[in-house]
C-alpha positions in Angstrom: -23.3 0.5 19.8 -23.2 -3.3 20.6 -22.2 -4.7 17.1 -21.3 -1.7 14.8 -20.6 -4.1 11.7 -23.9 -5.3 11.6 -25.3 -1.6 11.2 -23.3 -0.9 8.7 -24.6 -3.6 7.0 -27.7 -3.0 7.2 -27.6 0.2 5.7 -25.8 -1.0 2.8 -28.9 -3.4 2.7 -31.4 -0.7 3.1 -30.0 0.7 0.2 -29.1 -1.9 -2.1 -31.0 -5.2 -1.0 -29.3 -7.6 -3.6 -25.7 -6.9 -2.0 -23.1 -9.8 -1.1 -21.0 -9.2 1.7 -17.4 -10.5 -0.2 -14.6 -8.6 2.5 -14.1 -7.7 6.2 -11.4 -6.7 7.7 -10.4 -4.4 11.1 -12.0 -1.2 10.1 -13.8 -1.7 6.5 -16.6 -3.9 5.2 -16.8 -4.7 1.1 -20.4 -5.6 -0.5 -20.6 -6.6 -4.0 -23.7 -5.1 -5.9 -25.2 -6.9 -8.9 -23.6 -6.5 -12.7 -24.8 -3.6 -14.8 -23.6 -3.1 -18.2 -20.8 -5.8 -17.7 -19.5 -3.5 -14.8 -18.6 -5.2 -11.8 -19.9 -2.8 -8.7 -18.8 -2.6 -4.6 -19.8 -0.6 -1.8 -16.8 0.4 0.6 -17.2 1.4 4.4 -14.9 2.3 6.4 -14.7 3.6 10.0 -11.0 4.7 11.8 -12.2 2.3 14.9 -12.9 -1.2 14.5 -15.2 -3.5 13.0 -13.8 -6.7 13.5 -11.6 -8.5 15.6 -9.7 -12.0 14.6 -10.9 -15.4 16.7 -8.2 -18.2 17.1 -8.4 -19.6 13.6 -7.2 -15.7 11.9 -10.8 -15.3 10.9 -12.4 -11.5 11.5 -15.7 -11.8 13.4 -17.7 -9.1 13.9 -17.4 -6.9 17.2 -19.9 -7.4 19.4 -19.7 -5.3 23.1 -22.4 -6.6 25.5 -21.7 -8.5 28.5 -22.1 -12.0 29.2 -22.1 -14.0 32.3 -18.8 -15.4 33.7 -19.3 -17.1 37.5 -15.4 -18.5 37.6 -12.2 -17.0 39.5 -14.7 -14.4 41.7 -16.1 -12.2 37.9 -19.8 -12.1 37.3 -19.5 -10.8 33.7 -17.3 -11.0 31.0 -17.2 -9.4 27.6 -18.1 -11.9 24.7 -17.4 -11.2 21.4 -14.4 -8.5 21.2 -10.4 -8.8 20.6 -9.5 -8.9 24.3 -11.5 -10.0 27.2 -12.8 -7.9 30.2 -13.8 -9.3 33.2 -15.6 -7.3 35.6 -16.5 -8.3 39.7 -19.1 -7.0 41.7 -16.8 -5.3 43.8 -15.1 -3.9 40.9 -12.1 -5.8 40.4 -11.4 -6.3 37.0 -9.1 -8.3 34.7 -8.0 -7.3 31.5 -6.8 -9.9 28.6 -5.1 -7.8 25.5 -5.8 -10.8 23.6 -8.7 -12.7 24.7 -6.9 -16.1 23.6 -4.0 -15.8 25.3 -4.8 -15.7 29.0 -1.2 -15.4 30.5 -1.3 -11.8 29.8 -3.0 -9.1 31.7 -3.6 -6.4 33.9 -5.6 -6.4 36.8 -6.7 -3.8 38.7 -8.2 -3.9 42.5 -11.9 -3.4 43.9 -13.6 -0.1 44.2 -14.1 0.9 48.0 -17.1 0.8 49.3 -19.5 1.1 46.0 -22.1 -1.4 47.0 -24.0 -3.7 44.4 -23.5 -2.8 41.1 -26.2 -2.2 38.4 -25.7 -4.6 34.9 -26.0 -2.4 31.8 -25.5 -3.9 28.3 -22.0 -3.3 28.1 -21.5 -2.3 31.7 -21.4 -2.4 35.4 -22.8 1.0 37.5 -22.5 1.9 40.9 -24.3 5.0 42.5 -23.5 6.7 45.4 -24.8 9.9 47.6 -21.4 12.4 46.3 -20.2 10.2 43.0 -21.0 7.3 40.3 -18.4 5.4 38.6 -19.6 3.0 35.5 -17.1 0.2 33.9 -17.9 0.4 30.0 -16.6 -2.6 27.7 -16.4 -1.2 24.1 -15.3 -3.0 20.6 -11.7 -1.4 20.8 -11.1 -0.1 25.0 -12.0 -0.1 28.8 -13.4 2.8 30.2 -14.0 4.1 34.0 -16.0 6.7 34.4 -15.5 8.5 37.5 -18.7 11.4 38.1 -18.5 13.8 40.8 -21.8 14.8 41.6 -20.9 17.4 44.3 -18.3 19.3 46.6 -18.6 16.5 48.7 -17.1 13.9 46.5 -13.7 12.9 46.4 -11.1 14.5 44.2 -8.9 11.3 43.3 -9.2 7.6 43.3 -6.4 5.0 43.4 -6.0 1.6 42.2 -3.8 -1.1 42.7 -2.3 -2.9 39.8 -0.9 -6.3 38.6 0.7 -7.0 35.7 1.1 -11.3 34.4 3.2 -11.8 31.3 3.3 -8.0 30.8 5.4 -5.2 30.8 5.0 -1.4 31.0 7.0 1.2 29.5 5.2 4.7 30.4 1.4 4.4 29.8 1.9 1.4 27.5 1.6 -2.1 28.1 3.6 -4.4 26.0 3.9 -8.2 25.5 7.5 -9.4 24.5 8.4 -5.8 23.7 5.4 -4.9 21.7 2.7 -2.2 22.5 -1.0 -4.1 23.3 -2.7 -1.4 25.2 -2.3 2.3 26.4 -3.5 3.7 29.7 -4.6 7.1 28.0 -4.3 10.5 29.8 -7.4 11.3 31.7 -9.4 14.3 30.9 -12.8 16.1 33.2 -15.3 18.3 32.1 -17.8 19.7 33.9 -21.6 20.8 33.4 -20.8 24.1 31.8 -18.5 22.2 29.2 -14.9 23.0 30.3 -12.3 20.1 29.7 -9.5 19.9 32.5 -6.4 17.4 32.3 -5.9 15.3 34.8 -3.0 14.4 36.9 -2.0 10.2 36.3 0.7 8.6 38.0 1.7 5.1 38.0 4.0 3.9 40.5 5.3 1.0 42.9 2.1 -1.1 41.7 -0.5 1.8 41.4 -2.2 3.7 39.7 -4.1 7.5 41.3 -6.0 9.8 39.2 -6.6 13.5 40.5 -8.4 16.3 39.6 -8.2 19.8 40.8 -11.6 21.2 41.0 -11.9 24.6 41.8 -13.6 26.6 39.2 -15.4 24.0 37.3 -19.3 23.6 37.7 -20.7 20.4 39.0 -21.2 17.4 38.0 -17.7 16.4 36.8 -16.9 13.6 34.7 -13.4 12.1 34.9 -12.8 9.8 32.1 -9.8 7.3 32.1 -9.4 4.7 29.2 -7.8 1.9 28.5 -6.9 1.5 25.0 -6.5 -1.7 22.8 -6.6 -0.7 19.3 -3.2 1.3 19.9 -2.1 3.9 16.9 -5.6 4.5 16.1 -5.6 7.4 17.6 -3.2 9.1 15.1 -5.5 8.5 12.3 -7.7 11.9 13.5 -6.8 15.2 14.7 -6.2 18.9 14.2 -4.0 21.4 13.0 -4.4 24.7 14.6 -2.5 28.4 14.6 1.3 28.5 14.1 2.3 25.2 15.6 -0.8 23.2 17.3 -0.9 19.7 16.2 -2.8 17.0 18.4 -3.9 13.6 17.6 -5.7 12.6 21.2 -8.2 15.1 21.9 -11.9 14.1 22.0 -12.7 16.7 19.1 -11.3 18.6 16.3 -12.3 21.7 15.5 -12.3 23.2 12.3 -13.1 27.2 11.2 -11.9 30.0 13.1 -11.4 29.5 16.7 -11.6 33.4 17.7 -8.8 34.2 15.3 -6.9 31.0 15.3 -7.6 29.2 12.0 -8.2 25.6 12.8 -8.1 21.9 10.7 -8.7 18.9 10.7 -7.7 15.1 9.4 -9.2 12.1 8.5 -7.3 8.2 7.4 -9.0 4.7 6.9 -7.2 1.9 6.7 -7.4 -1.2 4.4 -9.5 0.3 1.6 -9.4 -0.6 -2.1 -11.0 1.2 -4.6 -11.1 1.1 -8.2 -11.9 1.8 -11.5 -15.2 4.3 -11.5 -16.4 6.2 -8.5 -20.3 6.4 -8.7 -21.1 7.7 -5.1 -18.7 8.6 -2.1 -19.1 11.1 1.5 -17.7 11.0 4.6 -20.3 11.7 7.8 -19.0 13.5 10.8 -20.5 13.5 14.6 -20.5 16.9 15.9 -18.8 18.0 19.2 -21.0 20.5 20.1 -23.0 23.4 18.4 -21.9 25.7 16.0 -20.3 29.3 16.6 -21.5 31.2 13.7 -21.0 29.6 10.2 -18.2 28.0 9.4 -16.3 27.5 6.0 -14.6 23.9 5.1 -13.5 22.6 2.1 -12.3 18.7 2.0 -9.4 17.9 0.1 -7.2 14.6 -0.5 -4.1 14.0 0.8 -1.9 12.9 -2.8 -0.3 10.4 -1.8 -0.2 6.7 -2.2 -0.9 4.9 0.8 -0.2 8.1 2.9 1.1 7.4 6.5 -0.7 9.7 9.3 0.9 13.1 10.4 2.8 13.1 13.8 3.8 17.1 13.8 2.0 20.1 12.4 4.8 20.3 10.1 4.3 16.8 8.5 0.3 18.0 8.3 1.5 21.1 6.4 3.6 19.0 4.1 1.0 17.1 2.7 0.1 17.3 -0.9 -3.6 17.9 -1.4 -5.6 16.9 -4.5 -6.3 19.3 -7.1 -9.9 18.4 -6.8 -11.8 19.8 -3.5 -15.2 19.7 -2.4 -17.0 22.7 -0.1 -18.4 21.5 3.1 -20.2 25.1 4.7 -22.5 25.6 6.6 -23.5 24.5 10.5 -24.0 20.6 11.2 -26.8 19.0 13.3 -25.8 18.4 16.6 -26.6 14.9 18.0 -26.9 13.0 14.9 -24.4 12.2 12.1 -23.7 14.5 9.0 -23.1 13.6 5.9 -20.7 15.4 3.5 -21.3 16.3 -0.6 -20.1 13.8 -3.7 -16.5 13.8 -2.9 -16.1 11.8 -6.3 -13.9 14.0 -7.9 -11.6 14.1 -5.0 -11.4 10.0 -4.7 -11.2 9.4 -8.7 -8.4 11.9 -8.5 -6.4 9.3 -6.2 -7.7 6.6 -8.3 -6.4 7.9 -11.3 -3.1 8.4 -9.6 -2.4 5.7 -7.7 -3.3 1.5 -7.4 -5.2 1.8 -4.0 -5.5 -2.3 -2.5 -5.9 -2.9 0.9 -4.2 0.8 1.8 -4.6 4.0 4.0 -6.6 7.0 2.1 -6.1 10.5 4.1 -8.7 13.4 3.7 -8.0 17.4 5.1 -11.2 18.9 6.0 -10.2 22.5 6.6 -10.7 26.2 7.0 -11.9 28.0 3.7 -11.8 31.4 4.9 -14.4 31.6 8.2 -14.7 34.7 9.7 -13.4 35.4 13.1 -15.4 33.2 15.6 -17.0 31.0 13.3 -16.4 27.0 14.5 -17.6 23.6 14.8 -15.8 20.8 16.4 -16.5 16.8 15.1 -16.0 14.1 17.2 -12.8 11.7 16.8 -11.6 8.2 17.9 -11.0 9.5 20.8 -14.1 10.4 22.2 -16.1 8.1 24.6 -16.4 4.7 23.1 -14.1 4.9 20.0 -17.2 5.3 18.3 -17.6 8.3 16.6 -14.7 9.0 14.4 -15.5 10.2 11.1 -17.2 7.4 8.4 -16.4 7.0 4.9 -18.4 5.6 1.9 -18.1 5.1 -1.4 -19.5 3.0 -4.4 -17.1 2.1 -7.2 -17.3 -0.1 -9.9 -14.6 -1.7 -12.6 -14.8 -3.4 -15.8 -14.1 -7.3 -17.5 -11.3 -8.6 -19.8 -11.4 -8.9 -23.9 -8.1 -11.0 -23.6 -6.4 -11.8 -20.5 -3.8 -13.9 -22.1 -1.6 -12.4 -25.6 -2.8 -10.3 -28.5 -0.1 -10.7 -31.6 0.0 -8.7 -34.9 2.8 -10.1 -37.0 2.4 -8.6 -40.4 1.0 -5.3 -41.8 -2.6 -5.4 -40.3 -4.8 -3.4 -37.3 -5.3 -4.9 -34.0 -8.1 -2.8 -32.5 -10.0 -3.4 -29.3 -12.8 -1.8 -27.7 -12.6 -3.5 -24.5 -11.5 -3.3 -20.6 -8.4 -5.1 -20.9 -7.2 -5.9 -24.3 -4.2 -8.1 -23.3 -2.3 -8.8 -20.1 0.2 -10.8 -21.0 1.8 -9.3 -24.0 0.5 -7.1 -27.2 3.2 -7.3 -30.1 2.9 -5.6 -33.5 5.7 -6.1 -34.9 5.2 -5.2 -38.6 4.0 -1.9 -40.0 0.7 -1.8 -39.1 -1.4 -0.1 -36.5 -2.6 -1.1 -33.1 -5.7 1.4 -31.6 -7.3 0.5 -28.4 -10.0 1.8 -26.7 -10.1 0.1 -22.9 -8.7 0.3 -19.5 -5.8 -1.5 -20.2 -4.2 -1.9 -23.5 -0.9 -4.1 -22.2 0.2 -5.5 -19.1 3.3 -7.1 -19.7 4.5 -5.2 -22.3 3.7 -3.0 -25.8 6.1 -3.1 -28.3 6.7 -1.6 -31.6 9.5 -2.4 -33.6 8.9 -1.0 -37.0 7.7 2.6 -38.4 4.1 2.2 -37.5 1.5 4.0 -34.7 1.2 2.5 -31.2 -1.8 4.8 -30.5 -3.8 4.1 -26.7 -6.7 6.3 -25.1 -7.1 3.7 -22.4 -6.1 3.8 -18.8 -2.8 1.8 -18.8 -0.6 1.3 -21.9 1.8 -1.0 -20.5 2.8 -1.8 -17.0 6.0 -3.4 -18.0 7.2 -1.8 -21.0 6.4 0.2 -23.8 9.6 0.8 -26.7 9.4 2.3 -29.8 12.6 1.3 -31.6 12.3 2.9 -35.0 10.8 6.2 -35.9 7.3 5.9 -35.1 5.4 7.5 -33.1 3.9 6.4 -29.3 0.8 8.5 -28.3 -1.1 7.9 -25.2 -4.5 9.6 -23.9 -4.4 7.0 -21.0 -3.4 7.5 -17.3 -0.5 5.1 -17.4 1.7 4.8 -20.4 4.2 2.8 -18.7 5.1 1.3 -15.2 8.1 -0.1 -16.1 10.1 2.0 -18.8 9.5 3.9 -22.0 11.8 4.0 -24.1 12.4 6.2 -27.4 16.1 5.7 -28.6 15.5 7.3 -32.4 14.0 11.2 -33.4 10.5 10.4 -33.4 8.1 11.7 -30.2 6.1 10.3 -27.3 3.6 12.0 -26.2 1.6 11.6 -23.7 -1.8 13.3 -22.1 -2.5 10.4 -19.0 -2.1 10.8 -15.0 1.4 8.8 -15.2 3.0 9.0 -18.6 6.8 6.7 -16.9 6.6 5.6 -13.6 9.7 3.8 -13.6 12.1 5.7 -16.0 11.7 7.9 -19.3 14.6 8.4 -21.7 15.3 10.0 -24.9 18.4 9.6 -26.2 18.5 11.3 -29.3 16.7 14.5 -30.8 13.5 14.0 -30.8 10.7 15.1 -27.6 9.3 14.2 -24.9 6.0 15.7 -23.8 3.6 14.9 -21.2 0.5 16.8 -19.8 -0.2 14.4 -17.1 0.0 14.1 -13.4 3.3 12.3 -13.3 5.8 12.1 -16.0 8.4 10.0 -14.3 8.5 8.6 -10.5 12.0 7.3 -10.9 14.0 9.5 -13.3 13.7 11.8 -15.7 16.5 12.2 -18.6 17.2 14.3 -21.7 20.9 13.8 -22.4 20.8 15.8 -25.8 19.7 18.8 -26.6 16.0 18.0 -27.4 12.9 19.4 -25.0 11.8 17.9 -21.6 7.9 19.8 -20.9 5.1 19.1 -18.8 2.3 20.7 -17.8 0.5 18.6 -15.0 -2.4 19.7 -13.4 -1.1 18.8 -9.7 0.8 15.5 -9.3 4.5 15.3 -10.1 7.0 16.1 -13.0 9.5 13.9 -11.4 9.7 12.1 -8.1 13.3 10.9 -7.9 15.9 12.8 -9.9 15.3 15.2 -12.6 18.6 16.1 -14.9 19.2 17.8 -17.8 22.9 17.5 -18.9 23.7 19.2 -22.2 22.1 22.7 -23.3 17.9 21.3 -23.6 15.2 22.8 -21.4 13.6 21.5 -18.7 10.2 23.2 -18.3 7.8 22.0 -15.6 4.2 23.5 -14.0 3.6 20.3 -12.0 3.2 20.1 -7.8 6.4 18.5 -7.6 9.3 18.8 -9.8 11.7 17.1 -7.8 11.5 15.5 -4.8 15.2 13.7 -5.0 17.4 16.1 -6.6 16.9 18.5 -9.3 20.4 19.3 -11.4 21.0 21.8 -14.7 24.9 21.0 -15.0 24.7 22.7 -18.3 23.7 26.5 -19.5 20.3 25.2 -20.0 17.2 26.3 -18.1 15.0 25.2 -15.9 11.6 27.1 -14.7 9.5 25.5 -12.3 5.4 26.5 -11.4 4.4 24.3 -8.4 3.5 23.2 -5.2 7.4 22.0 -4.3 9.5 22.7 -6.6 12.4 20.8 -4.8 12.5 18.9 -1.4 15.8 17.8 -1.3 18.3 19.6 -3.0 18.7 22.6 -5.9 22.1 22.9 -7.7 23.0 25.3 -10.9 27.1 24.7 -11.5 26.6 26.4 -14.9 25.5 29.2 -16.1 22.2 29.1 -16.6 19.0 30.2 -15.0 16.7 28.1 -12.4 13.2 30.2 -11.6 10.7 28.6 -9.4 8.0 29.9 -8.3 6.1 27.1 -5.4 5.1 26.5 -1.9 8.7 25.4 -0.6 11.0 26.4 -2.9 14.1 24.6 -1.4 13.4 22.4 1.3 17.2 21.2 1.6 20.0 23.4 0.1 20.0 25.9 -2.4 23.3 26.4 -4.2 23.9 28.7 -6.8 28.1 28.1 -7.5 28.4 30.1 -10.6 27.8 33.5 -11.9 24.3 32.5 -12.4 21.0 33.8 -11.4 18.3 32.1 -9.0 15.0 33.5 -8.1 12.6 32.3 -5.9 9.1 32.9 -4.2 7.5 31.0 -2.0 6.1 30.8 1.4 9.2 28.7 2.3 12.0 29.6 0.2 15.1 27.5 2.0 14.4 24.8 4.9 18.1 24.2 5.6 20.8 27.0 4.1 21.1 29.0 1.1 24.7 29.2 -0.4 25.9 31.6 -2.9 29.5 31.0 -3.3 30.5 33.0 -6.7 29.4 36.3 -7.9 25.7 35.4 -8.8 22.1 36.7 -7.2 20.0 35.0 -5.4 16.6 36.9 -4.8 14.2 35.6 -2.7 10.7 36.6 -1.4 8.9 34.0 1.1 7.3 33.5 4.7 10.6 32.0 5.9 13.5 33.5 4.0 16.2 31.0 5.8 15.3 28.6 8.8 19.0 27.5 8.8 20.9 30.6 7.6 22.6 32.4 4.5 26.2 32.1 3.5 28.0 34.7 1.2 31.6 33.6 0.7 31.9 35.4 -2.8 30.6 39.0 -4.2 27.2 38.0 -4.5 24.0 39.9 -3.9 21.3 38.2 -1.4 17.9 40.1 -1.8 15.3 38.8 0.8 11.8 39.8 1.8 10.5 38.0 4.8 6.8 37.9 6.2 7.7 37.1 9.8 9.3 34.6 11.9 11.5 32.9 11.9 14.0 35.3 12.4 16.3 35.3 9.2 20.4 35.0 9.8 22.3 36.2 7.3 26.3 35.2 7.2 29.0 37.9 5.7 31.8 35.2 6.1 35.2 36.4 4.7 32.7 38.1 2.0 33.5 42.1 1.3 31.7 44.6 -0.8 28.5 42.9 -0.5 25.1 44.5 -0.7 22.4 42.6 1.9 18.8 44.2 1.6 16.5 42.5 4.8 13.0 43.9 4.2 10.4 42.6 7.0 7.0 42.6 6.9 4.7 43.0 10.2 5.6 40.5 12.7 9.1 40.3 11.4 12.0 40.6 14.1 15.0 38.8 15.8 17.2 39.1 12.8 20.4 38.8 12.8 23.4 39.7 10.4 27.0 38.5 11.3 30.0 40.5 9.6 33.1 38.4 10.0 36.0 39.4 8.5 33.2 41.4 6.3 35.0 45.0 4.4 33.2 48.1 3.9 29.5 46.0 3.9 26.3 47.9 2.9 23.0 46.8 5.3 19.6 48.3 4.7 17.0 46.8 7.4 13.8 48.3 6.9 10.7 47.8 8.9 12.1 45.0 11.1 12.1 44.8 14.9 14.9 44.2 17.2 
């Protein structure tokens, strides 16, 4: 595809023919579509390649890959209208500029023996010979070679000299002053029947030789090196396959079942912003091939704000997913694109959570219980071109402003608003009164109430600065954010809250009253109940508390959120705290007291789990303890998970470790200077290599049942 910006655009145009394109940058275009009901309306599309490419003055122009004539130092064409410059020779030198304004740097690599006259293509030089062909493409975003062996007759590997001005290599990378501007990619083959073979690539003393080892693959062969410019695009697709497969560089990703491997895949776009109300979103795929049976997917949202791409299989596991999730079954056409159903739900989800400007989005698209054997693969960046990763678009639209500067209520009266921003600066009532508002955002700066009256909101943000009730009143929110800042309630009366964030800086209660919050985030910085009042939230998938989450004195800290901690999550008293989630703590787990801590998650304890006193914790999970599990007093810890212990278990008191495991890892279990303990090890199928140490153990009682070795 010579210019892919200007296709997109004239689909949007197809589609809505009074669009204004208002935004470009490397890998997203923004139209902004006529008013309706005083809603301001976009169209987003993104791609994980690029779009765009920035001439000398920092403005993005439009990627453009065909060839244009050159005549000067010995090249006959050039490339025109991309971020770096390619210039090609008949004989098949070619220069490469990372950055097509600064021509200091480069890479050049020597003439192709013997090829003949080449053949000019749109975006490239061909040469055909009796045994092989080799074309030079020129895309938006790399350099390609392509290297065809038509027969037995034609040569297994091909060498080139190469020069390097004002640039330095460190492995397959090329950098200028120490940073990464291009990347000789592996080389991959595959032949007429389909089967991919790696290539061997060495670069040495000033060359560069790519072999291929035929035998067993049906001609013709096609040997594809690259040379990438857009480098770390590549990490933004991939898949996720059986116990440990991760890759980010293949030419496909499959997703389904794989014979019996259960196979995903991922998705990111860079540089979106979406807002407000999602009226129409899909993604569009390219296959890789045909379908093997029918496959199963279901595409969910990675729950994060601005999530970075995965670089391990454990990092892909890791991810939070939306609640919301949309089925994708069924086979896709080959040879054309295919485009998803209304993932809406899943995008206003991330909305709703999260301020998304000029920032990474992150979709799963995985297995949703495929038989054995049933697969299809999609193209990614990585295939020929850097042209067919997967495509994203969505319509949005947001609303105006009833006041943008200050709404004040000194006395007794009723400020009410019906509006999509009822103040930014600040909203004061100061008296006795009431203030109701009915629109996106009630306060921006800050919401105060100083007297005994209702500050009641059923819009999206309350206040991004600060929201205080100082007296006895009563602060009710339906919105998604009550506060950004802090919210405050230092007397017995209750906030309440039934929003996506109800504190995302901190949330204290300093005296008897409650704090109650059905959203998706009650506090991102800390959570605190330093009496003995109530702490509860039921979320529906986002995050009870995303730094530190104590309760101090004898309260209750009750939570069914995804994640209840993901700093440090502390009963120092003989309170309790019970825990439904996703991750019910990342970092760290401690009970000093008495008390009880239940949880009942996905990880369980990614850190440590410490249980000091006489205490009880219980856990199940498919990961129950990342690191180690300590119990140092006379306590029980029970657990039931996938992976009991990946570090290893410690009894140094009388305690009692129950543990059920599902497989490997192997579980290690420590009886240091412990005696008169009871250890129960019960495996499931596939579980072996366990190990208990007795030093210095007395009179120990081990039960193993059903585990190998």
């Amino acid at each position: 595809m010579a210019n892919p910006a200007s296709a997109i655009r004239a689909e949007v145009l197809a589609r809505h023919p009074d669009a204004v394109l208002i935004e470009r940058g490397l890998s997203h275009l923004r139209h902004q579509l006529p008013d309706l009901d005083g809603r301001h309306r976009f169209v987003l599309n993104a791609v994980i390649g690029a779009l765009h490419y920035k001439d000398d003055k920092g403005a993005w122009q439009e990627i453009d890959d065909a060839l244009e004539d050159d005549g000067a130092d010995g090249f006959s064409v050039r490339t025109g209208a991309t971020g770096h410059l390619l210039r090609m020779a008949a004989d098949g030198k070619r220069r490469l500029y990372p950055n097509r304004y600064d021509i200091t740097r480069y890479v050049e690599f020597s003439a192709l023996p013997s090829v003949g006259t080449p053949q000019r293509g749109p975006n490239y030089l061909a040469w055909d010979r009796p045994s092989f062909a080799i074309k030079l493409f020129s895309y938006g975003t790399c350099v390609k070679f392509l290297f065809t062996l038509k027969d037995t007759s034609a040569p297994t590997s091909v060498s080139f000299n190469v020069a390097l001005v004002g640039l330095t290599r460190s492995g397959r990378f090329l950098l200028a002053d120490g940073v990464p501007v291009a990347e000789m990619c592996l080389p991959t083959a595959i032949d007429a029947a389909g089967t991919e073979r790696d290539c061997t690539f060495t670069l040495s003393a000033g060359k560069v030789t790519i072999a291929l080892d035929t035998s067993g693959l049906v001609f013709p062969i096609e040997i594809d090196p690259t040379v990438d410019v857009q480098v770390g695009a590549s990490a933004n697709d991939g898949y996720r396959a059986g116990a440990t497969t991760w890759n980010a560089t293949e030419t496909n990703a499959t997703i389904g079942q794989f014979g019996s491997t259960v196979c995903h895949a991922w998705t990111r776009w860079i540089g979106v912003t979406l807002a407000g109300t999602i009226g129409v979103s899909y993604i569009s795929v390219y296959p890789y091939a045909a379908a093997s049976g029918t496959p199963l997917r279901k595409i969910y949202g990675v729950d994060e704000d601005n999530p970075a791409a995965s670089t391990t299989y454990q990092e892909f596991d890791a991810d939070p997913l939306t609640t919301a999730g949309v089925d994708w079954d069924g086979v896709w056409t080959v040879g054309q694109w295919n485009q998803s159903g209304s993932l809406n739900s899943i995008f206003q989800e991330l909305v709703g959570s999260y301020t998304i400007s000029n920032d990474a989005v992150m979709l799963q698209i995985r297995d949703d219980g495929s038989a054995v054997s049933n697969y299809q693969a999609m193209r990614t960046w990585d295939y020929s071109g850097n042209l067919y990763g997967a495509k994203l678009y969505i319509e949005y639209s947001t609303g105006g402003a009833v006041l943008w500067g200050e709404a004040a209520l000194a006395a007794n009266g009723t400020l009410a608003a019906s509006g999509k921003l009822i103040a930014k600066g600040t909203a004061t009532l100061s008296g006795v009164g009431a203030m109701a508002a009915a629109g996106l955002r009630t306060a921006w700066g800050a919401a105060t109430l100083s007297g005994a009256g209702s500050l009641t909101v059923a819009g999206n943000l309350i206040a991004k600065g600060s929201a205080a009730l100082t007296g006895n009143g009563t602060l009710a929110a339906a919105g998604r954010l009550v506060a950004q800042g802090s919210a405050v309630l230092s007397g017995s009366g209750t906030l309440t809250a039934a929003g996506l964030r109800v504190v995302f800086g901190a949330a204290t209660l300093a005296g008897s009253g409650s704090l109650t919050a059905a959203g998706r985030l009650i506090a991102r910085g800390a959570a605190a109940l330093s009496a003995t009042g109530s702490l509860t939230a039921t979320a529906l998938g986002g995050a009870v508390a995303w730094g530190e989450a104590a309760l101090g004195a004898t309260g209750s800290l009750v939570a069914a959120g995804r994640l209840l901690a993901k700093g440090t999550a502390s009963l120092s008293g003989v309170g309790t705290m019970t825990a439904v989630g996703l991750r019910v703590c990342r970092a760290a787990a401690a009970l000093s007291g008495t008390g009880t801590m239940v949880a009942v998650g996905r990880r369980v304890l990614r850190g440590t789990a410490n249980l000091s006193g006489v205490g009880t914790m219980t856990a199940v999970g498919k990961r129950l303890s990342f690191a180690a599990a300590a119990l140092s007093g006379s306590g029980t810890l029970t657990a039931v998970g996938r992976a009991l212990l990946s570090g290893r278990a410690v009894f140094q008191g009388t305690g009692t470790l129950v543990a059920t495991a599902a497989g490997p890892p192997p579980t290690v279990i420590d009886l240091r200077g412990s005696y008169e303990n009871t250890v129960e090890l019960t495996g499931g199928d596939g579980s072996y290599g366990n190990i208990i140490q007795l030093r210095g153990s007395e009179e120990p009682v081990i039960e193993l049942e059903g585990s190998d070795g």
